[in-house]
N, C-alpha and C positions, 0 to 999 in steps of 0.2 A: 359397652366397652368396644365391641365390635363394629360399632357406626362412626365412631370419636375415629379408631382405626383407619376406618374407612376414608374418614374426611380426612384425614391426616396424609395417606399417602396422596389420594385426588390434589392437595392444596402442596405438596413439594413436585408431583409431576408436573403439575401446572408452571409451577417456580421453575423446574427443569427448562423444559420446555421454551417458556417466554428468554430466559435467560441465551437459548443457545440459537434461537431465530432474531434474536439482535442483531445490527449491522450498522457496525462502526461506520457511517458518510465520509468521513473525514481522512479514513486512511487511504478512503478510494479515490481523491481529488488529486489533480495533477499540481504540484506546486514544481517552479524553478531550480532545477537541479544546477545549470551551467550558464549563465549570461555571455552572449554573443560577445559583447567589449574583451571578456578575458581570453578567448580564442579563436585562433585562425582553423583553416582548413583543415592541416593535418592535426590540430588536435581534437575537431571534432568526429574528423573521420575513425580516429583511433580511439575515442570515446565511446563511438556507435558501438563501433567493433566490442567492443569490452559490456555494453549493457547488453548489446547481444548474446555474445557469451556467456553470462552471468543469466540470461533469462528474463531479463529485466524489462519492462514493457515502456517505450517511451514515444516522446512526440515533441514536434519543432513547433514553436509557434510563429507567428506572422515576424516577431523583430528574430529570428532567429536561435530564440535562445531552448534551451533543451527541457523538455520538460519529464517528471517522472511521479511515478503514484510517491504520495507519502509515507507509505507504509514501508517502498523500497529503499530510501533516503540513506537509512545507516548501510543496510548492504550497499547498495553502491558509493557511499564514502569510504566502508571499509577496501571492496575491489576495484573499483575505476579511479580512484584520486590519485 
């Protein structure tokens, strides 16, 4: 009874464990927050302003257009739209 035990908790730490060292890829990737076509200067500069403030980590690509982690998407739909 006491080995059954044994194995029992060794086979949910394991499950612990494997479960919390996962790592979503996908929320980490930068996808298209703002396309260049729908803003000029000042709406991008007051865009920066606002993921800045919010904390929000972003990046411009080559056509301009604003890029942000996936994970951030709704918070910054909810605070910068």
């Amino acid at each position: 009874m006491r080995t059954f035990r044994s194995i029992i908790v060794c086979i949910i730490s394991l499950s612990l464990v494997t479960a919390c060292s996962q790592h979503n890829s996908e929320q980490d990737e930068f996808v298209v927050f703002a396309h260049h076509e729908n803003m000029n200067d000042e709406l991008r500069e007051s865009l920066f302003k606002c993921l800045a403030n919010e904390e929000i980590l972003y990046r411009v690509d080559n056509d301009k257009n604003v890029l942000i982690k996936n994970k951030d998407v709704d918070h910054a739909v909810i605070r910068c739209s």
